[in-house]
N, C-alpha and C positions, 0 to 999 in steps of 0.2 A: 202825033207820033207817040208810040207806048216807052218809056223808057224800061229797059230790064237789064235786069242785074244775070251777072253773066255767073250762073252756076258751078258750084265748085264740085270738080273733078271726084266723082266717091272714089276711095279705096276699096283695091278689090282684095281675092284672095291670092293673084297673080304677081300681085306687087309687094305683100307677105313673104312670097316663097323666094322673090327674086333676091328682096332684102337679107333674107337669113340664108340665101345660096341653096335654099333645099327646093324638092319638089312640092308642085302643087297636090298633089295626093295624098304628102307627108303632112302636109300642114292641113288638108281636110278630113284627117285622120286626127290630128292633137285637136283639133274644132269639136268632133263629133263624138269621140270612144276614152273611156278611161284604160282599158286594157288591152290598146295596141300596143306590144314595144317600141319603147323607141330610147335610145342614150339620153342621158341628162341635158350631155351636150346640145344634142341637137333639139331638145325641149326649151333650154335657156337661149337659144338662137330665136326661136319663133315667137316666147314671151319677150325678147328684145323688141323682133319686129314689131308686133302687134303694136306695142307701148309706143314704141316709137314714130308709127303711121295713125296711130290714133283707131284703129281698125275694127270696128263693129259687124260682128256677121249675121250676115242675113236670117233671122230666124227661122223666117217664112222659107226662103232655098234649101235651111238644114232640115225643117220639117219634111220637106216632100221628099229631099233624098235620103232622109233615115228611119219617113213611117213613123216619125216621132213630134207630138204637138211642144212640146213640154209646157203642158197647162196641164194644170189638177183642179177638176171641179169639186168645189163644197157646197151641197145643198143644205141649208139651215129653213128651220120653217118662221121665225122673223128675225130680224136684224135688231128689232127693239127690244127684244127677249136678251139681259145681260147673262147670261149662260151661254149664247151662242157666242158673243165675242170672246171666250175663255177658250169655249174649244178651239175656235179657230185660229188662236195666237199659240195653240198648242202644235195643229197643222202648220203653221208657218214657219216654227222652230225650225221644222224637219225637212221643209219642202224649199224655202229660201238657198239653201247652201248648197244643195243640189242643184239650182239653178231652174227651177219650176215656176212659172206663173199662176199666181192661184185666180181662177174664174170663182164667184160666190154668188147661188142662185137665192130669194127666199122666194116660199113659195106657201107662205100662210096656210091656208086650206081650201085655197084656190085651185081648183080641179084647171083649170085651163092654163093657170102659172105654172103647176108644176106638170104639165104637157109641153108648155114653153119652155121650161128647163130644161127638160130631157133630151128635148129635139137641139137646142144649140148646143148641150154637149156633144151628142152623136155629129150633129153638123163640124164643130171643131174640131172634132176627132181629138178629144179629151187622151191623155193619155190612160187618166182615172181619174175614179172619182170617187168622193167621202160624205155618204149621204147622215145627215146626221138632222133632219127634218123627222120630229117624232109622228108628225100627220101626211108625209109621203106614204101611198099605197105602195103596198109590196109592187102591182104590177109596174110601176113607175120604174122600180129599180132592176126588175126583172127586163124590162127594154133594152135599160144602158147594158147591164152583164147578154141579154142577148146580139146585140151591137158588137159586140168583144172587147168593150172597156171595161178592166178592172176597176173591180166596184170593193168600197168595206164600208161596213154598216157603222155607223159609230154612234151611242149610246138610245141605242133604239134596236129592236129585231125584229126578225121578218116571222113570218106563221113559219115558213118554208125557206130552211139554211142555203140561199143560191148564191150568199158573197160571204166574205169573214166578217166577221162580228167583230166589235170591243165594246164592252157595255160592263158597268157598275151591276153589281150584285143591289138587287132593287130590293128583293125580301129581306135581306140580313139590312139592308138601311133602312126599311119600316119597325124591321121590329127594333134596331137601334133607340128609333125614334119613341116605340114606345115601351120599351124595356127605361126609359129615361125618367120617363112621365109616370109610370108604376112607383117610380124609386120616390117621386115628388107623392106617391098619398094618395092621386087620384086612381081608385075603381072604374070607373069611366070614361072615356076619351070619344072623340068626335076628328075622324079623317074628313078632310077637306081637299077633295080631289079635283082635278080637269077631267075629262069625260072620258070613260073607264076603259074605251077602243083601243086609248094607246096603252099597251102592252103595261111599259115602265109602272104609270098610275095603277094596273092591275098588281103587276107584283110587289109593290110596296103596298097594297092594302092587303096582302095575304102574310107579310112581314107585319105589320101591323096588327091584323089577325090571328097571328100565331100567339100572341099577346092577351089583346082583348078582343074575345068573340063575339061574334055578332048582338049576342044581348048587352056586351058592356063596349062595344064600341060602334058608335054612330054613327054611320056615313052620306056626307052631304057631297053636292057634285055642284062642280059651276060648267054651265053652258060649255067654256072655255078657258083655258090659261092663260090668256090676254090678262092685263090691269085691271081691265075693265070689267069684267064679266066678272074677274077676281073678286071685285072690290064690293058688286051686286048680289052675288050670292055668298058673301061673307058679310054683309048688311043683313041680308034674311037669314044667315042661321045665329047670328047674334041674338034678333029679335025674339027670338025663341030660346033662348040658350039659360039654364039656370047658370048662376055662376057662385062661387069660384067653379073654374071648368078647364078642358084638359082640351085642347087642337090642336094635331098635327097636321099640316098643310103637305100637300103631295109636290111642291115647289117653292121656292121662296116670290115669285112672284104671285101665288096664293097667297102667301104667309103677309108678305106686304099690303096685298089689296084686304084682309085681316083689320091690319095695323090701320090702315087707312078707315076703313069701317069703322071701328072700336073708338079713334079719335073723334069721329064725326058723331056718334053715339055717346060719347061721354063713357064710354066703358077700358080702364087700365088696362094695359099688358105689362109686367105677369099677373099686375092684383087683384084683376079678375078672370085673365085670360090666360093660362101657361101655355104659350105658344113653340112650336117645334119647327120648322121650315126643311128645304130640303135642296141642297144644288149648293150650298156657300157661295152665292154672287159677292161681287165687293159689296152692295147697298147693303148687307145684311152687317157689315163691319161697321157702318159709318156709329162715331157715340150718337145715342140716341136711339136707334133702333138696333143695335146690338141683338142679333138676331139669332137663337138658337137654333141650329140645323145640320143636316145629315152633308157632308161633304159629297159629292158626286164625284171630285175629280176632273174637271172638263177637262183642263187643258194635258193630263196626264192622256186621256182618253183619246184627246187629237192628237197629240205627240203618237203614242203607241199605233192610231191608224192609219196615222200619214208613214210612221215606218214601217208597216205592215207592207199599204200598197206602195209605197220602194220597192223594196224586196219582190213583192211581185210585178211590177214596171219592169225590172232587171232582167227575171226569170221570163215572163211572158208581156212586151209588147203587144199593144192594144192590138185588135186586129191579125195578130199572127194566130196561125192555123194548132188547135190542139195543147197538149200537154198541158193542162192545168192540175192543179191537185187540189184537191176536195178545200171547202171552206175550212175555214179554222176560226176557232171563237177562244174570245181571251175576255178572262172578267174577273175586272178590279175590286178590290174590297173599299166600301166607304166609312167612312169614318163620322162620328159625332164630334161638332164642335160646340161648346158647351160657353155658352156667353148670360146674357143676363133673359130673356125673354121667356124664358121655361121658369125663370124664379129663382134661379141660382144667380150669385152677387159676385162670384169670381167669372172673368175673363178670360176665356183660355187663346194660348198663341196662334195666329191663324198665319 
């Protein structure tokens, strides 16, 4: 004989409406909508009930009858990359309190992962979603917005404007970077980039560029922006490198795989290497590596996209028919934060 435990009774939304005296309509209305009417009164009636029956509602029942998942997909392209954690505590600020579930796909540069992304968001019926994966192909994103999930691009862009943007002004933080390094004496610099497809790494080396030209600035590329790759093709342009010498890193996880190299070489950062970096992760804080670089913004970046697509969730509901209004691009200015690895001995507040 099986013994079982005799299941406790769920609270419905029947037993809500009986409790507060109202209808069940009324109270599947204060569930669902911020801007039905309704008296105070009878709002403090049904936050009584609820409190008092312990009452959780179905999310799954609220989705199918208001066409609403309340999930916001974030695409990042790795979870190991400390940039992406930034942005997306930016997205959370904004999406938590509204009551949103965030789904987080990464999808490295895996053509088949971020095929697998795409499809469980459209399968979820995402309400939207914040692709912020700088190696996501445009057509990836063009699926979800063809789907009819709002889509915003966040610190990355597309060839062709089909969602709203928010992205850092990438040129004015190259040349930031090396209007910095000018100021240090050196005539020369050498950009150290991730592979020149992704947009951002183009436009901070024409920021860059606008500085030192192609004759007085070198540019070396690694495979990838992984650690790893970082840290291999910042071994090989050390080996070659006269020094004292001027790098700016097109990320700080370049910058670090640098730092990483340079130690294993026996070669100083700044006293032989004046390093610049780019993104302010925390590891560029910790003393010790104290890492001079272009602020990006992430989590200002998430904030601003996750309020974007609000606003448009509000106005146009995934899946509803028409009315949308052209993309809109909104772009941050970043800033230099100025620590010890470029050769300066002051500290600046981060």
């Amino acid at each position: 004989m099986v013994n079982r435990f005799p299941e406790a009774r769920r609270t419905t939304i029947n037993d809500v409406a009986s409790l507060a005296g109202v209808s069940k309509a009324t109270v599947s209305k204060f569930l669902s909508t911020t801007d039905y009417y309704m008296s105070q009164e009878t709002r403090a009636k049904i936050e009584r009930a609820i409190e008092e029956l312990n009452y959780h509602p179905n999310a799954l029942a609220q989705g199918l009858s208001s066409r609403r998942s309340y999930a916001i997909g974030v695409v990042v392209a790795s979870i190991t990359n400390p940039f992406y954690p930034e942005l997306v505590a930016g997205v959370e600020e904004v999406i938590d309190p509204a009551g949103y579930t965030l789904l987080l796909g990464a999808i490295a540069e895996s053509k088949a992962k971020e095929a697998a992304v795409v499809r469980t968001m459209i399968q979820r019926r995402v309400d939207g979603a914040i692709i912020a994966s700088a190696t996501m192909r445009d057509g990836g994103v063009q699926q979800l917005v063809k789907a009819g999930i709002n889509v915003v691009v966040a610190s990355r862009e597309l060839a062709k404007p089909v969602a709203d943007t928010v992205v850092i002004d990438n040129r004015m933080g190259g040349r930031l970077a090396a209007e910095h390094l000018r100021q240090h004496g050196f005539e020369q610099a050498v950009y150290l980039t991730g592979p020149l497809d992704v947009l951002a790494f183009r436009h901070r080396l024409e920021g860059f560029r606008s500085v030192y030209g192609e004759a007085d600035g070198a540019l070396h590329i690694a495979r990838s922006s992984e650690l790893s790759d970082a840290t291999e093709a910042a071994a090989s342009l050390l080996a070659g490198l006269r020094r004292p010498a001027a790098v700016f890193a097109a990320s700080d996880t370049l910058a670090v795989g640098l730092m990483t190299a340079a130690h294993s070489l026996g070669v100083s950062v700044p006293e032989d290497i004046a390093l610049i970096g780019f993104d302010n992760v925390w590891v560029g804080q910790v003393p010790g590596v104290s890492l001079t670089t272009v602020d990006s913004k992430a989590r200002q970046v998430g904030a601003v996209a996750a309020g974007i697509l609000a606003e448009r969730i509000g106005r146009h509901p995934s899946g509803s028919p028409g009315g949308r209004t052209p993309p809109e691009r909104r772009v941050l200015a970043p800033e230099l934060v100025v620590r010890g690895s470029c050769g300066c001995r002051r500290t600046a507040t981060t």
